[in-house]
KOLKOLKE-720062 format. One record per residue (C-alpha): residue in three letters; x, y, z. Coordinates in nm, 2 decimals. Layout:
<milos>
 rest      u      v      w
  ALA      X      Y      Z
...
</milos>
This chain:
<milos>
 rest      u      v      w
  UNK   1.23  -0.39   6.22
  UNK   1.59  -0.47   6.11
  UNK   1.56  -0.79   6.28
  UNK   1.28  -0.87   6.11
  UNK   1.45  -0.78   5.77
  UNK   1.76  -0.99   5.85
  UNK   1.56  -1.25   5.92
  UNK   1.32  -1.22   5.61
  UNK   1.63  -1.20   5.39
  UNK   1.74  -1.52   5.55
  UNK   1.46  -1.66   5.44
  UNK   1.48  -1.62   5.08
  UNK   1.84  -1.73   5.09
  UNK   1.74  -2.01   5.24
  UNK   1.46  -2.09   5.00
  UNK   1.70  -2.03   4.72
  UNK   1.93  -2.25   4.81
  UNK   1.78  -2.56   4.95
  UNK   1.73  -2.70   4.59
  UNK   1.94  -2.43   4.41
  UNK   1.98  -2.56   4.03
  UNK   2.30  -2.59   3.87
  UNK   2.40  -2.40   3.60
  UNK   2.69  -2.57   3.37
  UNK   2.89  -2.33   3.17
  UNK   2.96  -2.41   2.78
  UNK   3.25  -2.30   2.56
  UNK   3.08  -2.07   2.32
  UNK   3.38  -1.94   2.13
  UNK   3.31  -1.61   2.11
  UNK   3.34  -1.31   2.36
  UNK   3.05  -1.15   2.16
  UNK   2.77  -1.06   2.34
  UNK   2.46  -1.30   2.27
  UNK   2.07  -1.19   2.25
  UNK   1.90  -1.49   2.14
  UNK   1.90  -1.86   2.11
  UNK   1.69  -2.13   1.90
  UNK   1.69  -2.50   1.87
  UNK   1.53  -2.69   1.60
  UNK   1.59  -3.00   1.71
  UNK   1.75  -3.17   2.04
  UNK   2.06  -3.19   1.82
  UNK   2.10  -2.86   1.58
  UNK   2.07  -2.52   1.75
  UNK   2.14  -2.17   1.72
  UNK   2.23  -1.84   1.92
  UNK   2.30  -1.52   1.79
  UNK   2.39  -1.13   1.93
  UNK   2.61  -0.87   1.88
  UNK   2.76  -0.95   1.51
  UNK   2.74  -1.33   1.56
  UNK   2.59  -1.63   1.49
  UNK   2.71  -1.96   1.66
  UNK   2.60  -2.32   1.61
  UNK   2.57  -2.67   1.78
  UNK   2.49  -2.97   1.58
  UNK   2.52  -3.19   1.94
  UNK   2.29  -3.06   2.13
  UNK   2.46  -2.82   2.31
  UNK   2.79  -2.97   2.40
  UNK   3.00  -2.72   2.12
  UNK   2.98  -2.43   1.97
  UNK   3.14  -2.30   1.70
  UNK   3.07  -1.96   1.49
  UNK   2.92  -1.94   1.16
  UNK   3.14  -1.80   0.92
  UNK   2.88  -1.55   0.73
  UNK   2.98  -1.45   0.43
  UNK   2.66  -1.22   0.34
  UNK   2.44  -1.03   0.55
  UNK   2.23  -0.69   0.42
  UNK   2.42  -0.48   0.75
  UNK   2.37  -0.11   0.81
  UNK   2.70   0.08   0.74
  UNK   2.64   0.28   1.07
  UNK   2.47   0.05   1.28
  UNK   2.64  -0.30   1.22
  UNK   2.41  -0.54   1.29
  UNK   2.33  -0.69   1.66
  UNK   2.08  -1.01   1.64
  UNK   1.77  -0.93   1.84
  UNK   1.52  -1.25   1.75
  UNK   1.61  -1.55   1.61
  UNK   1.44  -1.89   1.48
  UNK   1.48  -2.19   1.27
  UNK   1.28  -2.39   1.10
  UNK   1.52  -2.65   0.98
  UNK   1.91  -2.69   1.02
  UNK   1.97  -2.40   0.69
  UNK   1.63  -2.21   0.70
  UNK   1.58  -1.96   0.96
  UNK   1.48  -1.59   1.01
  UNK   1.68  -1.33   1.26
  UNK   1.59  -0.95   1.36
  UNK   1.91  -0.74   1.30
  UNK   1.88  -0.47   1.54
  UNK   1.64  -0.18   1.56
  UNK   1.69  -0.07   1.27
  UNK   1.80  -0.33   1.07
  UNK   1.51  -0.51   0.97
  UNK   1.47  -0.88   0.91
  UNK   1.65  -1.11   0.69
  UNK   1.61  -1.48   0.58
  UNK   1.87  -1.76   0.50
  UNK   1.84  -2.09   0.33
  UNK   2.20  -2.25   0.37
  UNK   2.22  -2.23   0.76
  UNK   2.34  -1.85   0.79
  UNK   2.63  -1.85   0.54
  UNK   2.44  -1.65   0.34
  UNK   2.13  -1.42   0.44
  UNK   1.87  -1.19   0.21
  UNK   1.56  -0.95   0.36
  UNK   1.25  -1.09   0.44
  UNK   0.99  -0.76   0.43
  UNK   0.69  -0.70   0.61
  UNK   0.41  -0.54   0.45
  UNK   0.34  -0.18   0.64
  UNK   0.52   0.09   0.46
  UNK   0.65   0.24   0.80
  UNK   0.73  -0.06   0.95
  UNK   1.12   0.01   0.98
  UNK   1.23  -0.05   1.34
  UNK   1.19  -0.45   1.41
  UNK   1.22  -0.63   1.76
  UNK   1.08  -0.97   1.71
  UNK   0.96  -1.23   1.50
  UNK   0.70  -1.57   1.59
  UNK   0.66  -1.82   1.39
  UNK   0.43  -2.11   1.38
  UNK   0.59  -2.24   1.06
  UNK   0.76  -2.13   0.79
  UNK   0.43  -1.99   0.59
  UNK   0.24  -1.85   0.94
  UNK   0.36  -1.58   1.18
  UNK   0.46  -1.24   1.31
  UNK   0.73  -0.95   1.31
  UNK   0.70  -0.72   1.55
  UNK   0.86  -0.37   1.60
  UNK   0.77   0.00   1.55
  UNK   0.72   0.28   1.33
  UNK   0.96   0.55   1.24
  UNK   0.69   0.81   1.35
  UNK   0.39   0.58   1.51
  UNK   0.39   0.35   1.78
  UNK   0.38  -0.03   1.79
  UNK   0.33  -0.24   1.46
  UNK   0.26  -0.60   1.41
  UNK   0.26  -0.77   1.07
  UNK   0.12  -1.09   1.02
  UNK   0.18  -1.39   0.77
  UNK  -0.01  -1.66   0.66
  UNK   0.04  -1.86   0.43
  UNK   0.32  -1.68   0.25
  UNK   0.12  -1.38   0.26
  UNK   0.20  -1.07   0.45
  UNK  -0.10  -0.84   0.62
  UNK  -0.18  -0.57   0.85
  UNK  -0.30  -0.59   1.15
  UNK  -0.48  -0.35   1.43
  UNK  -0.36  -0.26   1.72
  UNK  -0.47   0.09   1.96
  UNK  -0.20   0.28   1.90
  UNK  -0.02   0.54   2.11
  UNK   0.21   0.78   1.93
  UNK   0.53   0.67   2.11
  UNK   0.78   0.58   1.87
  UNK   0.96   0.37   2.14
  UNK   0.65   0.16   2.19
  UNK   0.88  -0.10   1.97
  UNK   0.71  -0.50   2.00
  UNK   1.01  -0.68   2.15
  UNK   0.87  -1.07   2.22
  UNK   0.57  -1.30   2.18
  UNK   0.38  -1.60   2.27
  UNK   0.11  -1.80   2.15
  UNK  -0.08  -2.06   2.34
  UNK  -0.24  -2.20   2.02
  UNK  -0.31  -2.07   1.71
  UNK  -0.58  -1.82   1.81
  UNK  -0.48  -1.70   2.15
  UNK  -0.09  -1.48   2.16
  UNK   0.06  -1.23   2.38
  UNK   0.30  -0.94   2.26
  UNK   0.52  -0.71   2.53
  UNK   0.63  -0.39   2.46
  UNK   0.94  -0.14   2.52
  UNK   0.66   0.14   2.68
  UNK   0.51  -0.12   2.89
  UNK   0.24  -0.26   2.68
  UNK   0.10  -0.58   2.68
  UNK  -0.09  -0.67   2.38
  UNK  -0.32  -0.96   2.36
  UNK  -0.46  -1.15   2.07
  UNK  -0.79  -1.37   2.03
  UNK  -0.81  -1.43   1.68
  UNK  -0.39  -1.53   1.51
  UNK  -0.28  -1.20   1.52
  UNK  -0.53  -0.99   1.32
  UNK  -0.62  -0.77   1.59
  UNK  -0.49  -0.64   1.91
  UNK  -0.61  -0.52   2.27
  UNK  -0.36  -0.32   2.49
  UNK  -0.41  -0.49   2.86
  UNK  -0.34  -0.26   3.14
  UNK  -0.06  -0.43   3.37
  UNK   0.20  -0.27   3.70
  UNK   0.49  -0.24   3.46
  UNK   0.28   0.04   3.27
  UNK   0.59   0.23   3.07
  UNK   0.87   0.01   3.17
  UNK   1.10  -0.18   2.95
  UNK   0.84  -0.55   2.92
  UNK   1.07  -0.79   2.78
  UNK   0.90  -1.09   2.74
  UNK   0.64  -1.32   2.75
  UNK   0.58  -1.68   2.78
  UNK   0.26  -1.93   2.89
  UNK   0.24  -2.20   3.12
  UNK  -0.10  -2.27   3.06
  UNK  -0.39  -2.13   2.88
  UNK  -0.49  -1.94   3.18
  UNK  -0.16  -1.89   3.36
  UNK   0.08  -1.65   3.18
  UNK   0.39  -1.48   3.30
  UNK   0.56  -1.15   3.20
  UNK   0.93  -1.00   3.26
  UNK   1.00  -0.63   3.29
  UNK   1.31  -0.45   3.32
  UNK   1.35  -0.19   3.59
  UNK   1.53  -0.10   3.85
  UNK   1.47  -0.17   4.21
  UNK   1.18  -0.42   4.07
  UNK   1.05  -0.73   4.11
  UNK   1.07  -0.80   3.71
  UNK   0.81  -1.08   3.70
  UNK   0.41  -1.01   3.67
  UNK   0.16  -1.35   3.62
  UNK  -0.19  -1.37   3.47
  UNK  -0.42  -1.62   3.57
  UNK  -0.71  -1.52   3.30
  UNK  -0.51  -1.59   2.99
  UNK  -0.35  -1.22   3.02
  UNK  -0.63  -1.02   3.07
  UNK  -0.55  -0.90   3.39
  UNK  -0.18  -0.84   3.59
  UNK  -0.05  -0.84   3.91
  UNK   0.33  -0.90   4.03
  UNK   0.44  -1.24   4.11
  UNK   0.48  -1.20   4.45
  UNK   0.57  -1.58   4.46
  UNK   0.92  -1.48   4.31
  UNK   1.01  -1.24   4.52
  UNK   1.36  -1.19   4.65
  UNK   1.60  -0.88   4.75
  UNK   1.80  -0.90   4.47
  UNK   1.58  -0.72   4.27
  UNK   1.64  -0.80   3.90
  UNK   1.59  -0.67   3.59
  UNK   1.46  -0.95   3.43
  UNK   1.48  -1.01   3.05
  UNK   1.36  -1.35   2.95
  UNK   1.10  -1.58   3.05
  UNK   1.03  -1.94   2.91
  UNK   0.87  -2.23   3.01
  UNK   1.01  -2.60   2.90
  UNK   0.81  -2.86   2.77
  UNK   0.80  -3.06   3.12
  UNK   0.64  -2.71   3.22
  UNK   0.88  -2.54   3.43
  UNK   0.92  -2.15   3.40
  UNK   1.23  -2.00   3.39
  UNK   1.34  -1.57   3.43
  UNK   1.63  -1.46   3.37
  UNK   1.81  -1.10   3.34
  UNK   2.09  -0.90   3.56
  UNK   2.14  -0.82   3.91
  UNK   2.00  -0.47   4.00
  UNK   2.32  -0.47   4.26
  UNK   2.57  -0.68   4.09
  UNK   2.72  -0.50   3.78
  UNK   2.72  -0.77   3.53
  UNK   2.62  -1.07   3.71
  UNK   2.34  -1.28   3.61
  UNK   2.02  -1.41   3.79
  UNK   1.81  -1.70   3.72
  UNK   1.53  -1.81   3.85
  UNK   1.33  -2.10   3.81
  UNK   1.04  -2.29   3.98
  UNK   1.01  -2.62   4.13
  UNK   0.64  -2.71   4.34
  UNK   0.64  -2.47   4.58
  UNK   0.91  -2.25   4.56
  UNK   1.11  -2.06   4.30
  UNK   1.50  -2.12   4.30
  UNK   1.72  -1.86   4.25
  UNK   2.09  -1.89   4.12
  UNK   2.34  -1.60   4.05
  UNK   2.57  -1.67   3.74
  UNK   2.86  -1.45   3.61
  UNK   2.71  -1.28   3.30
  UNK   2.37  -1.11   3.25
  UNK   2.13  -1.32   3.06
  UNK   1.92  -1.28   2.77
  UNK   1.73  -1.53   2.60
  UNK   1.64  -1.89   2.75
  UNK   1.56  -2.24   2.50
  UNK   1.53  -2.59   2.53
  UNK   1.50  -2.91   2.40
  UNK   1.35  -3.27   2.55
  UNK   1.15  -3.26   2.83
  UNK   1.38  -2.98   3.05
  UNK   1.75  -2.96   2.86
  UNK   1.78  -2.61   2.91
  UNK   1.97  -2.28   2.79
  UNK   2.12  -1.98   2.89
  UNK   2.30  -1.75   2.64
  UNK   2.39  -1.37   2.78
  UNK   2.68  -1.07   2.77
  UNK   3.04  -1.17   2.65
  UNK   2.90  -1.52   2.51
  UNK   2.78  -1.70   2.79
  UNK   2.62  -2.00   2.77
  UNK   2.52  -2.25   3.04
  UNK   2.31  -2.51   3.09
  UNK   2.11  -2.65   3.36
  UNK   2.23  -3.04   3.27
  UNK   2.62  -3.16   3.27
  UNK   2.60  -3.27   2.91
  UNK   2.94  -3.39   2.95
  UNK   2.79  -3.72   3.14
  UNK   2.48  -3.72   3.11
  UNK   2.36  -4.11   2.97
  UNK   2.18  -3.92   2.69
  UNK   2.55  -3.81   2.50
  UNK   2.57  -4.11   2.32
  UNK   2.29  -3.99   2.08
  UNK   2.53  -3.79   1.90
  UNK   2.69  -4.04   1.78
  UNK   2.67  -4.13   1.44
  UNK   2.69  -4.42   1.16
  UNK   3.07  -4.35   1.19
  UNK   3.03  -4.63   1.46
  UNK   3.36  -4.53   1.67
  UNK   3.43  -4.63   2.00
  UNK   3.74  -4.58   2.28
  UNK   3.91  -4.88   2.45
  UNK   4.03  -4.98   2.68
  UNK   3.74  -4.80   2.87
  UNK   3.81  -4.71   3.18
  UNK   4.20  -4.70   3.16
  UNK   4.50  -4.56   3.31
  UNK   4.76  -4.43   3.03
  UNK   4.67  -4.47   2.66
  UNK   4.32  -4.49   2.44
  UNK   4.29  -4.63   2.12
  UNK   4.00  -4.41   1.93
  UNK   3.88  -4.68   1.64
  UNK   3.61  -4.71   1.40
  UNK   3.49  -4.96   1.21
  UNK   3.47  -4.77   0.86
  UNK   3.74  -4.57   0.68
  UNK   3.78  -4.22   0.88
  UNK   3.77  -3.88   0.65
  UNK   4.09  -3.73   0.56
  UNK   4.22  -3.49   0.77
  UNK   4.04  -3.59   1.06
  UNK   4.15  -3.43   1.44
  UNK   4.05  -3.53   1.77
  UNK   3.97  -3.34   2.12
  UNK   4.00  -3.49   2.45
  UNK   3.75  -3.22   2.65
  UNK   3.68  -3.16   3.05
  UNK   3.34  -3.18   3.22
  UNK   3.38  -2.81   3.16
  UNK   3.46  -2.84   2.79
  UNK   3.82  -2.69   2.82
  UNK   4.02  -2.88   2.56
  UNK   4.31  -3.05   2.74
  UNK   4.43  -3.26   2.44
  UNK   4.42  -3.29   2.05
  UNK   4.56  -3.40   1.75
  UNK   4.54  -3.58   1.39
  UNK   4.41  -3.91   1.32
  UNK   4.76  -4.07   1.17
  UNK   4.53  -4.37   1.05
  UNK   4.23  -4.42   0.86
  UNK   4.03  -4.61   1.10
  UNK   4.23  -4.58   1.46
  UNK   4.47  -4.35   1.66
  UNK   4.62  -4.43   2.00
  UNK   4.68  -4.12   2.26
  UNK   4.86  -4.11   2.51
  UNK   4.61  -3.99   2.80
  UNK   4.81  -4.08   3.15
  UNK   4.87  -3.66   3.23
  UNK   4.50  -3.62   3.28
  UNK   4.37  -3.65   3.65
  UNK   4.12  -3.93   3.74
  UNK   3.81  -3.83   3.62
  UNK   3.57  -3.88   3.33
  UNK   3.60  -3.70   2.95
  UNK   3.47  -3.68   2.65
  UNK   3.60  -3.72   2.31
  UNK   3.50  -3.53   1.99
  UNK   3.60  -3.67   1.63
  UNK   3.65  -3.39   1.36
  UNK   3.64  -3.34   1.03
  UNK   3.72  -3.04   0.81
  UNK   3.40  -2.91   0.83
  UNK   3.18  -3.05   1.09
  UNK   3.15  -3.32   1.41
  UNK   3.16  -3.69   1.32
  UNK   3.10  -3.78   1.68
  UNK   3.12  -3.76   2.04
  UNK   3.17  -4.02   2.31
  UNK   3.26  -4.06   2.68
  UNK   3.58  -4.25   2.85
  UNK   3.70  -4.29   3.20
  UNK   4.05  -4.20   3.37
  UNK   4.17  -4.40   3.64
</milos>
């Protein structure tokens, strides 16, 4: 038997391995922990957790926090970010906390005001989904009932049904729709909640996580669904094939490691991502992810959270003590010189051996700095612009090797490019 288990455990390593994907960390700048991530376009996204809110406006490359300078926050509680989404770069909705209800801004989280549901004792909140900006969800709890879901359509807010269970835990944490009709809903007491009609009313689908922490949901197809859970000593991924009617544990993921897992998602090309914490590991991250016919399985250093992506498989990872990676090097991929704008700058000579002249063929901003960056995105060199329209740097102390280049201003990027040491 314990050569059977050696060798099974073998296996999965193996399995893991043999196509293991790569997970590129990103400079987040903070150490905050981070719950949840958003992008609205492949450009402009968001991520937000524990009394934070960062931004990219290059797809991912940088992140720098917003500086907020209102938010409705609970003297007691602070406020931790537990959903968020966007609907363009300065309007977008966020859940702050349990108990901190949901709140709206309209100048991209400088300054943010509460959005209110309509049930009178809806006051713990877990989750929003939004189709747009006039149709969706918030999910949560009661103080003294169980699960509550209020829908909105068409600027207006309404009640919807749902069997309750008297369990004031039983808090609506995540959704997913498939269309407009046809959603799922997970719960913190292990109830999954399914919709056939937008939201209006509610069925509570018996599944093998019954009264553990489900933490999300996310559809592949119409039929085929998957589900995370968070437990100990668990599996921490169940798939539907009926559109959610019936459970059963994804057997197909299956390793030793045991996860608790706490976000699912599926990209746009259609591959499903899990994500959560090591059941063994304190701290350390798992991700797993699925090419045809196996799952991959890749350990990173901070538990994970919340998964996103843009394009047809650019994808994200934000977690504990603002981690962020990605599953593409964005650093050199051929798709960084989208970001660049009408600024029209380029680096020459291009490859070279000692110094770079950054130029541009309009009149740069005052005040404008540079950054000379690692595939890694550790800063290695910067400065001012000295000129209007070029600046020569000396860059012979780096180590052969490619590096990109971000332009400045006082408030935002002007642009991003690529260059080659010799």
């Amino acid at each position: 038997m314990k050569t059977l288990l050696t060798f099974c455990f073998a296996l999965f390593l193996s399995l893991g391995t043999q196509c293991q994907t790569v997970w590129y960390p990103l400079e987040s700048n903070t150490a905050r922990d981070l719950r949840c991530i958003d992008f609205v376009t492949d450009e402009i996204g968001y991520a937000a957790g524990d009394s934070v809110l960062i931004k990219t406006i290059d797809g991912g490359i940088t992140w720098n926090e917003v500086v907020i300078d209102s938010i409705p926050v609970l003297d007691w509680q602070g406020w931790i970010a537990y959903d968020i989404q966007f609907f363009t770069e300065q309007h977008g909705r966020m859940v702050l906390g349990t108990w901190g209800g949901m709140v709206e801004t309209f100048d991209g989280g400088v300054n943010w005001s509460y959005f209110t549901p309509l049930s009178s004792g809806f006051c713990q909140f877990g989750s929003i989904f939004f189709h747009d900006a006039d149709n969706g969800l918030a999910g949560g709890a009661g103080c003294f009932e169980s699960a509550i879901i209020d829908r909105y359509d068409d600027n207006e807010w309404s009640l919807t049904e749902i069997p309750p269970i008297w369990d004031t835990s039983d808090l609506v944490n995540n959704f997913d729709f498939y269309d407009a009709d046809n959603g799922l809903a997970c719960t913190y007491r292990g109830r999954i909640l399914r919709t056939t009609d937008g939201g209006s009313t509610w069925d509570s689908i018996p599944n093998p996580a019954f009264m553990a922490n489900i933490t999300d949901v996310a559809y592949l197809t119409a039929d085929s669904v998957y589900a995370t859970y968070a437990i100990e000593n668990s599996n921490g991924v169940m798939i539907s094939d009926d559109g959610g009617l019936t459970w059963e544990e994804d057997w197909e993921s299956f390793t030793f490691f045991m996860p608790q897992m706490y976000a699912a998602h599926v990209s746009n090309s259609g591959r499903p991502y899990f994500a959560g914490e090591h059941t063994f590991v304190e701290g350390q991250g798992m991700v797993y992810d699925r090419v045809e016919p196996f799952f991959n399985f890749t350990a990173v250093p901070h538990a994970i959270r919340d998964i996103d992506s843009y394009g047809e498989d650019v994808t994200f990872l934000v977690g504990d003590s603002g981690a962020v990676f990605c599953n593409a090097d964005l650093l050199l991929v051929d798709n960084i010189e989208r970001v660049k704008n009408s600024l029209n700058f380029s680096v020459w000579p291009n490859p070279t051996s000692d110094f770079l002249t950054i130029e541009s063929s309009l009149n740069l901003p005052q005040a404008v700095k540079y950054k000379v960056l690692d595939i890694n995105g550790k800063v290695l060199l910067s400065g001012k612009f000295n000129q209007r329209r070029a600046q020569m740097i000396d860059v012979s102390s780096l180590a052969t090797g490619d590096y990109l280049i971000e332009l400045l201003g006082a408030y935002e990027m002007l642009g991003v490019t690529r260059f080659q040491k010799l």
